[in-house]
C-alpha positions in Angstrom: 53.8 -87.7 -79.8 53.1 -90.5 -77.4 53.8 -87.9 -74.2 51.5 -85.2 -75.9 48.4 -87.9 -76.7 48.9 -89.0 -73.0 49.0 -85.0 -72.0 46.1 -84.9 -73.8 44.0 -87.9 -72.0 44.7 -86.5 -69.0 43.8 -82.9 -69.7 40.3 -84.0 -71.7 39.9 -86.3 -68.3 40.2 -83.1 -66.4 37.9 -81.3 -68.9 34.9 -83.4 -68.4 35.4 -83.5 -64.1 35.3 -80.1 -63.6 31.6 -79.5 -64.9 30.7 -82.4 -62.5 32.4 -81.3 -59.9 31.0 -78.0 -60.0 27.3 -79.7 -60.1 28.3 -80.8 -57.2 28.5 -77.5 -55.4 25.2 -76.3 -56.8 27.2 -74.8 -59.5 28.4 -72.0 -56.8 32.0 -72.5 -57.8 32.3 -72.2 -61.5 33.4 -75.0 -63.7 36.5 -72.6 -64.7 37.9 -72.4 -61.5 38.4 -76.6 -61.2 39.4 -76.2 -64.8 42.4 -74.5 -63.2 43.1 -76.6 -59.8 42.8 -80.1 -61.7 45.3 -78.3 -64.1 47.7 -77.7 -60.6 46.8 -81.1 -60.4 48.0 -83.1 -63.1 50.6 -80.5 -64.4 54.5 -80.4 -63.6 54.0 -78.6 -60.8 51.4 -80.9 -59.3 51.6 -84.8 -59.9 53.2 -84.5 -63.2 50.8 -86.8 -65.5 50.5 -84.1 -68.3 53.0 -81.6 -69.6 52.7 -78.6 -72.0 54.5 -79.4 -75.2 54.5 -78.2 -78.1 51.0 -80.2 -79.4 49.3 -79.3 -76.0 50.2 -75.9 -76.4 48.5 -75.2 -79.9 45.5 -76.8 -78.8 45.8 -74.1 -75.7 45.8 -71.3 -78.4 43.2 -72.9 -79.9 41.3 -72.8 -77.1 42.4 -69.0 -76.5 41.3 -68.0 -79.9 38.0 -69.3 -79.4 37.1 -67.9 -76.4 38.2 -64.4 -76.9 36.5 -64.9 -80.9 32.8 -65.9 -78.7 33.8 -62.8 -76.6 34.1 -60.6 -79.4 30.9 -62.0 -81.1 29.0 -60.8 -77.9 30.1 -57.1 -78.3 27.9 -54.8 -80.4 30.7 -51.9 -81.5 27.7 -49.6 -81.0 28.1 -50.2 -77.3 31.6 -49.5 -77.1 30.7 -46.0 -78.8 27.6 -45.5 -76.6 28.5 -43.1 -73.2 28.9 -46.3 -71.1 31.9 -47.7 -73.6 33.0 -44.0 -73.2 33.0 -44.2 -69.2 34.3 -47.8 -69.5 37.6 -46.8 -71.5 37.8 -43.6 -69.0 37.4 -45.8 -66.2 40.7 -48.4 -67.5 43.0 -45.2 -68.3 42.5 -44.3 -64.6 42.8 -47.6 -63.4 46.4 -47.9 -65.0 47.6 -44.5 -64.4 47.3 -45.0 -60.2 47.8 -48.6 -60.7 51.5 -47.9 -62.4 52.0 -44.7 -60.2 51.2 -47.0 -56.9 53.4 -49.7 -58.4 56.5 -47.4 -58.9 56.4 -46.1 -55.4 56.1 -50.0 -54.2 59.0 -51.1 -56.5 61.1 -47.6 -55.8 61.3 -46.5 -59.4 60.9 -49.5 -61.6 59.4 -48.3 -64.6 59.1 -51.9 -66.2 58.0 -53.9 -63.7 55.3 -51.0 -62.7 53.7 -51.2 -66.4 53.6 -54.9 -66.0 51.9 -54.5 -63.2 49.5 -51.7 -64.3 48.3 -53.4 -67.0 47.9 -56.8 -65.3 46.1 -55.6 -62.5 43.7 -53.4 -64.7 42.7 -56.5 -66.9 39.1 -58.0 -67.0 38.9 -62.0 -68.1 35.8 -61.3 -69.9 36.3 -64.5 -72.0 36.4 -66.5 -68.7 33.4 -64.8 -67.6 31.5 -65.4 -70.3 30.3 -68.8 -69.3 29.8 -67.5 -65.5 27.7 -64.7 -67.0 25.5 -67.3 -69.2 25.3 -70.1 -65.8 23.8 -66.9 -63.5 21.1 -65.9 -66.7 23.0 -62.2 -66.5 23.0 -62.4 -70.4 21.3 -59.6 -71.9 20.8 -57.8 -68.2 22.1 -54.2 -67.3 24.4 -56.4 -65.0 25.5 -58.9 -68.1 25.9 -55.6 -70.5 27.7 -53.8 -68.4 30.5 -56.3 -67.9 30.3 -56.3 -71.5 31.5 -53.6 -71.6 34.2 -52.6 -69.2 35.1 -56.6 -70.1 35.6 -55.4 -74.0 37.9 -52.3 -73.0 39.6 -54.7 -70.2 40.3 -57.3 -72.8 41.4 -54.7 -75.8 43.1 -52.2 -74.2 45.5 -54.0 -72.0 46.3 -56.1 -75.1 47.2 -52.5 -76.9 48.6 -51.2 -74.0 51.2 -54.5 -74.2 51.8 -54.0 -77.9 52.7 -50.1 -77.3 54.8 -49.8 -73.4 55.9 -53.7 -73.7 57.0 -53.9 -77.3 61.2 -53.8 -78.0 60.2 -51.3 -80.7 60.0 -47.8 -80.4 56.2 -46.1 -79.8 56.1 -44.8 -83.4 57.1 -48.2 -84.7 54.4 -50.1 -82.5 51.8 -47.8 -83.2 52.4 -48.0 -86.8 52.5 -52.6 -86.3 49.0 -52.0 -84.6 47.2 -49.7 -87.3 48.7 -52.3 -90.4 47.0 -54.6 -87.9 43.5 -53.0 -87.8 44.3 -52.5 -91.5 44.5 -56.1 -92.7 41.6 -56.9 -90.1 39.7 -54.2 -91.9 40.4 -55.9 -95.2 39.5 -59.5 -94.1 36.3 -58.2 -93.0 35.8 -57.1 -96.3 36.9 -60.1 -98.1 33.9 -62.1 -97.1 31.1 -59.7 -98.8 33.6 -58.7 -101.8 34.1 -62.5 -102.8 29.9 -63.0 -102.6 29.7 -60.1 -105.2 32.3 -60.8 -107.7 32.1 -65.0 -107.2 28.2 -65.6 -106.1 29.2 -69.3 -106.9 31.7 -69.3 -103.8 28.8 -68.2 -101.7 26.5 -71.0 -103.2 29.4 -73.4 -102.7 29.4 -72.5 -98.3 25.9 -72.3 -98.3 25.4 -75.4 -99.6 28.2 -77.6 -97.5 27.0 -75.4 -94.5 25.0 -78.3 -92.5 26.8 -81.4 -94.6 30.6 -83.2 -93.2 32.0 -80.5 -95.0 30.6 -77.6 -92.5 32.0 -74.7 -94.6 30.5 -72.4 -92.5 32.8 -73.1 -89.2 35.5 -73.9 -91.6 35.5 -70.2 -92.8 35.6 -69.1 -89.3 38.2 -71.2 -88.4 40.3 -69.7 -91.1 39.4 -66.0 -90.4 40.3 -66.8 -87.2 43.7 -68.4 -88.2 44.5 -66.1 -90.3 44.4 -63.2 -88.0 45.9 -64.9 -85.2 49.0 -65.5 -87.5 49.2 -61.9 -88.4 48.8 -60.7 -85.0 52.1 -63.0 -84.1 53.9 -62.2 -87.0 53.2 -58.6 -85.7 55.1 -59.6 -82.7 51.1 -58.7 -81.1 48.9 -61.2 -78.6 47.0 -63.3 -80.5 44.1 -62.3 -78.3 43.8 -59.1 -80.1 43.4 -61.3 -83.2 40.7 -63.4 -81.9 39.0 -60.8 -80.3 38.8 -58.6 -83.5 37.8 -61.6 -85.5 34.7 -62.6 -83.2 33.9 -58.7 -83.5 34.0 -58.9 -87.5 31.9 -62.0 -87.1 29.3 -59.7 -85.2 29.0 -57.2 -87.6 28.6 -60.1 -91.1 26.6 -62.2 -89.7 23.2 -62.0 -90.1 20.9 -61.8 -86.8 19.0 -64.4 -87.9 21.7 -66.6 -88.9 24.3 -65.9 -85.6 22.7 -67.5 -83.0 23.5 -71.1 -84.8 26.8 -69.7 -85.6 27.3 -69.4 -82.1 26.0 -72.4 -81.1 28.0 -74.2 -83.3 31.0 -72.4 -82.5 30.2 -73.3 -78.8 30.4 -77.0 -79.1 33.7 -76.8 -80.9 35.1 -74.5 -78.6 33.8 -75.4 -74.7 33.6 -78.8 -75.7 37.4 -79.6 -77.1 39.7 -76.6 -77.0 38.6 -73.8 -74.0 39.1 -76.2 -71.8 42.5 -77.1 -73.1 43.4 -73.1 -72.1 41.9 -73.7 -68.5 43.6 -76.6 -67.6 47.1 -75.8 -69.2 46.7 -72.4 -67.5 46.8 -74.1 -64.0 49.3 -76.4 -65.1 51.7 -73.4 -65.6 51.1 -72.3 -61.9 54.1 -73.3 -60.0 52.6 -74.6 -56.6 56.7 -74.9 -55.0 56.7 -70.7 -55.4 53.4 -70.5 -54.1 53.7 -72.5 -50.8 57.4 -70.5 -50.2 54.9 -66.5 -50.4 51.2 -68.0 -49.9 50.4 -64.1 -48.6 52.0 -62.8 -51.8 49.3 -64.4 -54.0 46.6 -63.5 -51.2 47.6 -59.9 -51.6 47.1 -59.9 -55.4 43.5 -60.2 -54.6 42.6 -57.3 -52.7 44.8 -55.5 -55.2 43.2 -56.3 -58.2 39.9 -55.4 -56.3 41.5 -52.0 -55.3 42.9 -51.0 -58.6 40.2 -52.3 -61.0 36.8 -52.8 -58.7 37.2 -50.0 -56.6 37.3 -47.4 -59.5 34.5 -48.9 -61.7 31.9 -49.1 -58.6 32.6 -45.9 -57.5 32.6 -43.9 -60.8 29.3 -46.3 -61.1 27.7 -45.0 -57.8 28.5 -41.4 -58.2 28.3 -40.7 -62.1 25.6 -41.4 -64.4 27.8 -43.8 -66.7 24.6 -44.9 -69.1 24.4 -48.5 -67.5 20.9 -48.8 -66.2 22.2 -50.2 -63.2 19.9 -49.7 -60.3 20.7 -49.5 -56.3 24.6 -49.9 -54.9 24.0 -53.8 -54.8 24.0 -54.3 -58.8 26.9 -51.8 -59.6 29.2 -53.6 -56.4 27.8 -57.2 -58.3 28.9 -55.7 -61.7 32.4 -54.0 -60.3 33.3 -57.7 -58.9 32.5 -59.5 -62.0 34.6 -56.8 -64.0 37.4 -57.0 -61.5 37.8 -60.7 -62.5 40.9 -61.4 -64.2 43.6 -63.6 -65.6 43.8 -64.3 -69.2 45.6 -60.9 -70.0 47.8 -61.6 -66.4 48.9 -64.7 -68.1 50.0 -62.8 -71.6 51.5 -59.6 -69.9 53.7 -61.8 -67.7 54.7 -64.0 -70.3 55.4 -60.9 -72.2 57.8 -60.0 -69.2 59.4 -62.9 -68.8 60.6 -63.4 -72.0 62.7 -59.7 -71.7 63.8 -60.2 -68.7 61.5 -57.3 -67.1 60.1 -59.8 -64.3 61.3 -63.3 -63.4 59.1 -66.2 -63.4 59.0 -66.6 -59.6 57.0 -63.4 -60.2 55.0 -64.4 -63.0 53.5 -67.7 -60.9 53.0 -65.7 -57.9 50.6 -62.9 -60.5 49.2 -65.6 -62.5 48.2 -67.3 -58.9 46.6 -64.5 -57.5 44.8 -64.0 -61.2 43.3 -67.6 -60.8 42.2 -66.6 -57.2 40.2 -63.5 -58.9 38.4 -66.9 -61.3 37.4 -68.2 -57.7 36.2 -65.2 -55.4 35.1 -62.4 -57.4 32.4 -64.4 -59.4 31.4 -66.2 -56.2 31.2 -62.6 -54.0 29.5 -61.2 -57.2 26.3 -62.8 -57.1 26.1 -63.0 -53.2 26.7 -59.2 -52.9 23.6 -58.3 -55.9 19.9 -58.5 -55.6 18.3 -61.6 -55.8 17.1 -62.7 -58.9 14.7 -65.6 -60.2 16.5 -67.1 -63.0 13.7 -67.6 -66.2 13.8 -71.4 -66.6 15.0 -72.5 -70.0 17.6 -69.5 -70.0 20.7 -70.2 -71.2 23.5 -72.2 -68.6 26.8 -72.0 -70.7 29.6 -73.2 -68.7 33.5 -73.8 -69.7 
């Protein structure tokens, strides 16, 4: 316990620098991207003053749960039904059908490795964008909405795409793991509304410890968000898919008037203790010796990433009318590099692979590497590349 409270000193130390050291900068260089280099820094790979045991790394999934759950709460299912979610899902299924067929000319045939790769490289880190989106007042925007969008369909279908090409079952039997999933998530959603009707009291009861110590409010959340966390790893799933769906269900029973506080609240708890947890363990896990032996490796997986997931949302953007309101080449190149942005999912899909034996973890750094680069250019070439803006003073400034 002592070497996991020690881990932890360092990595809240880490935390709080990276804000100020992207102050520094102007905030041009998000606060997520020294999340992840103090992380190299101090992890095993680096310095060695914090490790990720087994304490560290619930807090991580802590802080993974929360960020997709805010992600989630930001999506509006109607928009995911609305022709842009249509072009957005469109857009992914072409993204990993040339991104596996380039990767099994590249690796002569391998059909594992390729759908590792497809789906890693077709990824958007929406969660991680989330508090870039809020620092550049894109929130609410055709620019902020689209990424939305493609971000929602790069979160969720690479997840499902893991739990169905990834999975040691056979496609029947994972299909039928991910609808009893949707299934129980279905019936959670339910259970808050059901238990309101049939025991009122219970409602009175949350209500009423809402703003007290006892903040029953976040306390339900955290165990909706527990809860379907546990089943998606019981279900042998990425826990992602159950944060993501909870944040979603949170969206659709929580009042307008009442989610904005929710959200708020949820934001303290989660960028101020556990989100950064996830950053800085995730660049402890980089393995800097692999990197320094195939530096151009990681530099490649840039202009990949850009080619296989950029390249097909800003052209279908230019020459389709996709529903996005996005006006002039400059916004839909500024949107296409913000949804080209990824890493979370890089980090599950290889870890996914690693543990069968489908790619080693030489291979994993080197991707999860070249994922972290994507947290460093693409949101810096993103707003350089769009129209300039005047950002309304008093907007909201999230950052990780």
């Amino acid at each position: 316990m002592t070497d996991a409270l020690v881990s932890f000193a360092w990595i809240a130390g880490a935390g709080l620098l990276a804000p100020v050291l992207a102050f520094l900068t102007g905030k041009r260089v998000p606060a997520v991207v020294f999340l992840l280099i103090l992380g190299l820094v101090i992890g095993p790979f680096g310095v060695g003053l914090a490790s990720d045991g087994e304490a560290v790394g619930l807090l991580r999934e802590l802080g993974l749960g929360l960020l997709f759950l805010l992600a989630g709460m930001e999506i509006n299912p109607s928009m995911l039904k609305s022709r842009q979610g249509g072009h957005a899902l469109l857009t992914w299924a072409l993204c990993l059908v040339l991104s596996i067929g380039g990767a099994m000319v590249l690796t002569s045939g391998d059909i594992g490795v390729s759908v590792v790769l497809g789906i890693a490289l077709t990824s958007t880190a929406l969660g991680t964008l989330m508090p870039v989106l809020k620092q550049n007042g894109l929130g609410g925007t055709p620019v902020g909405n689209s990424v939305m969008i493609h971000g929602a369909v790069g979160e969720l279908a690479p997840v499902v795409a893991m739990a169905v090409l990834l999975s040691a079952r056979t496609t029947w039997a994972s299909a039928a793991v991910l609808a009893a999933f949707f299934v129980i998530a279905f019936i959670v959603a339910l259970l808050p509304r059901t238990v309101r009707t049939l025991t009122p009291w219970i409602g009175w009861a949350i209500r009423d410890g809402a703003g007290s110590t006892n903040q029953t409010v976040i306390r339900s959340v955290v165990l909706m968000l527990a809860v379907l966390m546990a089943v998606a790893a019981v279900f042998d799933l990425d826990v992602v898919l159950g944060a993501f769906a909870t944040g979603i269900i949170l969206h659709q029973i929580v009042p307008d008037t009442y989610r904005p506080g929710l959200e708020k609240q949820l934001e303290t708890v989660g960028y101020g203790v556990f989100i950064p947890v996830f950053f800085v363990t995730s660049g402890m896990a980089v393995d800097t010796g692999v990197i320094a032996d195939r530096p151009w490796f990681v530099l490649a997986v840039v202009p990949v990433i850009l080619l296989t997931r950029g390249m097909p949302i800003f052209l279908r953007e230019l020459w389709m009318n996709t529903g996005s309101e996005l006006h002039g080449w400059r916004e839909k190149l500024e949107m296409s590099l913000y949804s080209a942005t990824g890493l979370p999912i890089i980090v599950a899909v290889t870890g996914v692979a690693t543990s069968s034996g489908i790619m080693d973890q030489e291979e994993a750094s080197l991707l999860v590497a070249g994922g972290a680069l994507t947290v460093l250019v693409f949101p810096l070439l993103a707003p350089a590349v769009g129209p300039s803006r005047t950002t309304i003073p008093g907007s909201p400034t999230g950052d990780a």
